[in-house]
N, C-alpha and C positions, 0 to 999 in steps of 0.2 A: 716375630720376624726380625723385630730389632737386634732380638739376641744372639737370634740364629746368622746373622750376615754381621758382625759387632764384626771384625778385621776387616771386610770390604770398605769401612768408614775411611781409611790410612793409605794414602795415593798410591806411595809405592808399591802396596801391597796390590791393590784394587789395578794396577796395568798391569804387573807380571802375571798375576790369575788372568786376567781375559787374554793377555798373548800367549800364555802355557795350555789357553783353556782349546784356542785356535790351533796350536803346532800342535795338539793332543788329537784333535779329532782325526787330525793328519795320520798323527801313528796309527791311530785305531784303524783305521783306511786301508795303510799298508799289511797292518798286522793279520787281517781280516782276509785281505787279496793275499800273501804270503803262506799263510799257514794251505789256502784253498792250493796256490799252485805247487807246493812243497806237495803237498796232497796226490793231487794230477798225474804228479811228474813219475811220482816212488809207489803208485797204487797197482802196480804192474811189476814194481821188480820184487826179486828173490828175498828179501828182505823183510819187508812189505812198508807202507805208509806209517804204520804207528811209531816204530823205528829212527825212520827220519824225520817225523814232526820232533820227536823229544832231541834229537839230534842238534836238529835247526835251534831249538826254545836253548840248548844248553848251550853252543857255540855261542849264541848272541850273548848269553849272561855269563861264561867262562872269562871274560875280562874283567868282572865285575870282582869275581872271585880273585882274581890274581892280582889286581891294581886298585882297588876302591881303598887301600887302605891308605896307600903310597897317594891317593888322589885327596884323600883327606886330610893329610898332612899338607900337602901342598894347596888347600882350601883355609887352612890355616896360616899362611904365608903368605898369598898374592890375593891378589885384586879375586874376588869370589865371580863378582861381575863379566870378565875378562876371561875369565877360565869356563863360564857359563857359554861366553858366545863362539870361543873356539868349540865349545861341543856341538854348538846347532852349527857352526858352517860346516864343519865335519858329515855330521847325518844327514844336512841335506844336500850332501855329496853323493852318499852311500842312496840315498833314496833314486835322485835322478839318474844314478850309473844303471840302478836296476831296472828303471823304467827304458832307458834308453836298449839294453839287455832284452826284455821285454818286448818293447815294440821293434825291434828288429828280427826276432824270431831265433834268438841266436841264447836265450838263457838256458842255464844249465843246474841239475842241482849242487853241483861245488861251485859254482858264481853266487848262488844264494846261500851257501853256507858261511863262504870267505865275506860276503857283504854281512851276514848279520855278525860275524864276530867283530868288523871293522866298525859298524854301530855299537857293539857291546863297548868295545875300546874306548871311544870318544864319550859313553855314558859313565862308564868308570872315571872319570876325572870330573865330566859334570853332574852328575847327582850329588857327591859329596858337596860341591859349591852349592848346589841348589838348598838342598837340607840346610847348609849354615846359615845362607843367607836369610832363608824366607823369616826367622824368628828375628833378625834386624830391622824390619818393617814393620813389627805393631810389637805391642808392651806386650809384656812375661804374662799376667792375665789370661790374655786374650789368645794365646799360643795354641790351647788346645782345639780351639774357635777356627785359627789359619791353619792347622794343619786337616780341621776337618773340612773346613771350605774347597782346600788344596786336593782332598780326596772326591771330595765331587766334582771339582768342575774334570779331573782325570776318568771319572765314572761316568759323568753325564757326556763327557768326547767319546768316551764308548758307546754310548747310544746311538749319539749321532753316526760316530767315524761306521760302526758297523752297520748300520740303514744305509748311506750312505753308499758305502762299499758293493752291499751288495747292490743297490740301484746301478752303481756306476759298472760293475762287473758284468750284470747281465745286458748294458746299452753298450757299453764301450771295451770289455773287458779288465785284463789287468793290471795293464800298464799306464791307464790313468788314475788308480788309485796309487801307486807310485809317486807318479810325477805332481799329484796335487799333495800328497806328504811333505814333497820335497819344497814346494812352494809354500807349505803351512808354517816353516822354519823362519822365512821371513819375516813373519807378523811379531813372534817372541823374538827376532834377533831387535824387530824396530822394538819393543818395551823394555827388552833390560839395556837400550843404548838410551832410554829416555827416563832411567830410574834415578834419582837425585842422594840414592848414600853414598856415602863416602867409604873411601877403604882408610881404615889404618893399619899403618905397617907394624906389624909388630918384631919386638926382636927374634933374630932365627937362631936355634943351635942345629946341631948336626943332624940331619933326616934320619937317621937311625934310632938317634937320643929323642928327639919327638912326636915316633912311631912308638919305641920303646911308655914313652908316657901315656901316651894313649892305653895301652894294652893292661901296662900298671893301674889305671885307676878306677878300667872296668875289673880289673883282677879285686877290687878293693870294695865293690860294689856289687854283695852278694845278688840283690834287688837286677841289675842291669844284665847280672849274669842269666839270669833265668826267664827275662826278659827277651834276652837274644834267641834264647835255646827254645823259646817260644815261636818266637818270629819263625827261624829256622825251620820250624817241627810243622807249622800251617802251612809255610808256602811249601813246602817239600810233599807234606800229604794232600795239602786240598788245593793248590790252587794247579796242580797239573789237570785241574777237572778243564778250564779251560783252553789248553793244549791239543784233547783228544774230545774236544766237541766237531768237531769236520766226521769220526768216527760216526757218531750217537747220531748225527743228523742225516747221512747219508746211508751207513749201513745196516745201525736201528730202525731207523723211521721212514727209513727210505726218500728221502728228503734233495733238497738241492741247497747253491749257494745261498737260496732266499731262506730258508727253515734253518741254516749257518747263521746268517747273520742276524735272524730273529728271533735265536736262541740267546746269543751273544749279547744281544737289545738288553731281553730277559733280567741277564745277569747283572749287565750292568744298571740298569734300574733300580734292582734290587740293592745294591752297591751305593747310589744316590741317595734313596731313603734312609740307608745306614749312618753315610757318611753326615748326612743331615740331622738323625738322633745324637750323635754324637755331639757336631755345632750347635747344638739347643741345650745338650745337656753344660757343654763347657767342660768345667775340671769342678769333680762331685767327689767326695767320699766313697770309697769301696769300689775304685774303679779297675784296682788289678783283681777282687772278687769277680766283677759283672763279668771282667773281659774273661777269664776260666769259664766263667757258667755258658759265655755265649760261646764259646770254644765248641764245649761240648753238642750243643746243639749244633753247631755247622758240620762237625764229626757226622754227626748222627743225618743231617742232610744230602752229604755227600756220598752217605752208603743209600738212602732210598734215592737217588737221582742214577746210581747205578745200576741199582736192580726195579728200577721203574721201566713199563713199555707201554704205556700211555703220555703220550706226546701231552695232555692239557695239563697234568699232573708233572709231570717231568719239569715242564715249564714254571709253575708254580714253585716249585722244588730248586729252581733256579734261582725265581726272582727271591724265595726266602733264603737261600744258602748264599746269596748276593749281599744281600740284608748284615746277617750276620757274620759273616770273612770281612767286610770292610769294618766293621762294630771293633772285632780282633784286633786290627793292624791299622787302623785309628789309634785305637785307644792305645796301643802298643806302640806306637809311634810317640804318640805327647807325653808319654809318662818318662820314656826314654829322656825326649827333647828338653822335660822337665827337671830331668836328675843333673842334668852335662851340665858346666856352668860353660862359659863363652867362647874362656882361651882355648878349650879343650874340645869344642864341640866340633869342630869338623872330623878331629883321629875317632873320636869316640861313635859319630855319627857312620862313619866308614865302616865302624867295626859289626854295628848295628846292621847296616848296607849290606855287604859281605854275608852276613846270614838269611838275612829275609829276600833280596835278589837273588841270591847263590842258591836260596833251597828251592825254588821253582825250576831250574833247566836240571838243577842236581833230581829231583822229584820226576819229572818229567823223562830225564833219559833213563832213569832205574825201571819206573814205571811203562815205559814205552820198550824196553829190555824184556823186562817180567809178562808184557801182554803179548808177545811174541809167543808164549807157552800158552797162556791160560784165559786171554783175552780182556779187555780192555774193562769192563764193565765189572769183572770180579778182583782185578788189581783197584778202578776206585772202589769198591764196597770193602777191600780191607784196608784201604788208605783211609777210608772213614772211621771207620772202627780202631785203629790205633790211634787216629786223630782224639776222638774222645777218651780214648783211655788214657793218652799225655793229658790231656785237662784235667783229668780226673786225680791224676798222679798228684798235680801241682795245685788242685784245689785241697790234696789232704796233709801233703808236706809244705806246702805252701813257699818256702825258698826267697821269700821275700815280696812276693807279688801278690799276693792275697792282702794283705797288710796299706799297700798303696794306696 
């Protein structure tokens, strides 16, 4: 247990986790009541729902895509800290406009499309600050430790924020899982106002010239490149599975927002225990090997979770395809955060950002396009299926990840 919590030991470290761990359940809250009334709203038009969930998923992270890099450079420049808490007043802006939206009876689905790109916006500047920061609060060591602790307590806020959700949707509906989102902002604004690093300034040249570096020294960095294009290739094939879970539980299983939210649970459990083999194992030998071989396994999860129509199994199916996606993008994450040295880590982390956040709405709206023909269930069965065939590619040419 020692080993497994060895970054919670580092104060800094140990308040921005329990305040990230709080503004997280929040999201999951929102994310949960969102995706069900995007649902609601578009499950009747010409269109249809699957359409505008990938829609919704890709507005919110189309920011990410067009400014995360621009947010990294400038995570590299200012106060990490300061640029962190301008994002949470921002979102819990966005959060409370949409509950106030909400409880007035007046929400619309282009007020939820404009609010999640206006979220996306505000995450594009702080996720870069956030990635920089968190390796300045415990020793190089122990990095792969905080970045796996940093995936569970965002996995275990899924468990809770989605119980949660749905308890609070079926008492009160959906406007106060909004509004307690917006309040969850709070709690992370008081821990990184109570964090004791310091910023150093460093010297600036011209944003252009230190986005250009950035790009240069992944371009130099065969290992980082294939890395990315990893990142990229999961969230784009496998993690749209949770996008078009409102689908599987309502019109497969015939289900409501409780069988939503406690598929959701599921997943992210499964996600916890990952996150946790990871913080136990630390930084081991053959860890770009393990991450390919578990690749391929979640490939191969995510096609039986399609073509499964047994709710207990399906379930199962979740909690292990939870398992191994967070195994993936763990260990893809610390190897990355491992390569970057300091000055460079915020453009470099941006650039990392930009693929792995950009391939889930990118994923999502192709895939939510493509189920408009042939149905939602046989787009993820061959999002799985190419999912393990990239692993496989990179477990034989290897491109520098295997080797790691």
């Amino acid at each position: 247990m020692q080993r497994t919590l060895a970054a919670l030991a580092f104060r800094d470290f140990r308040i921005l986790w329990m305040g990230a761990f709080a503004s997280t359940v929040g999201t999951w809250m929102q994310k949960v009541a969102q995706s069900w009334l995007v649902f609601d709203l578009t499950k009747a038009t010409q269109v249809g729902a699957p359409l505008f969930l990938g829609l919704d998923d890709f507005l919110g992270q189309l920011p990410i895509l067009l400014f995360t890099v621009v947010g990294g450079v400038i995570a590299d420049r200012y106060d990490r800290r300061r640029l962190l808490l301008g994002s949470q007043y921002a979102q819990m802006t966005t959060a409370f406009v949409l509950a106030a939206l909400v409880w007035t009876g007046t929400v619309r689905i282009e007020h939820i499309l404009a609010l999640s790109f206006l979220t996306g916006l505000a995450q594009a500047f702080g996720g870069p600050a956030y990635q920089s920061l968190m390796p300045t609060l415990v020793p190089k060591k122990h990095l792969p430790n905080a970045i796996a602790l940093n995936s569970i307590q965002f996995n275990l806020s899924r468990i809770f924020g989605s119980l949660l959700a749905g308890a609070a949707l079926a008492a009160f509906g959906t406007a106060i899982c909004f509004g307690l989102n917006g309040l969850s902002f709070l709690v992370v604004i008081a821990a990184l106002l109570s964090l004791s690093v310091k910023h150093i300034k460093p010297e600036h040249k011209p944003l252009l010239q230190e986005m250009h570096g950035g790009f240069s020294y992944v371009k130099r960095e065969p290992a980082l490149i294939a890395l990315t294009i990893v990142a990229f290739l999961t969230a784009f094939l496998g993690l749209p599975l949770l996008t078009f879970l409102p689908i599987f539980a309502r019109d497969v299983f015939k289900g409501d927002i409780g069988l939503y939210s406690r598929m959701m649970a599921f997943s992210g459990a499964g996600s916890v225990v990952g996150a946790l083999i990871v913080a136990w194992l630390g930084r081991f030998k053959h860890m770009g090997l393990t991450l390919l071989i578990v690749q391929v396994v979640f490939g191969m999860l995510l096609a039986g979770f399609a073509l499964s129509r047994t709710l207990w199994l399906s379930e199962l199916i979740l909690f292990c395809a939870g398992i191994t996606a967070m195994i993936v993008t763990a260990m893809t994450t610390s190897l990355v955060q491992l390569i970057v040295p300091d000055h460079l880590r915020g453009r470099v982390v941006s650039i990392y950002m930009v693929a792995f956040r950009g391939g889930m709405p990118l994923g999502s709206l192709a895939s939510g396009y493509a189920a408009t023909f042939v149905g939602v269930p046989v787009i993820l069965a061959a999002n799985g299926a190419l999912l393990s065939i990239v692993a496989a590619y990179f477990l034989l040419k290897s491109h520098g990840v295997r080797e790691l």
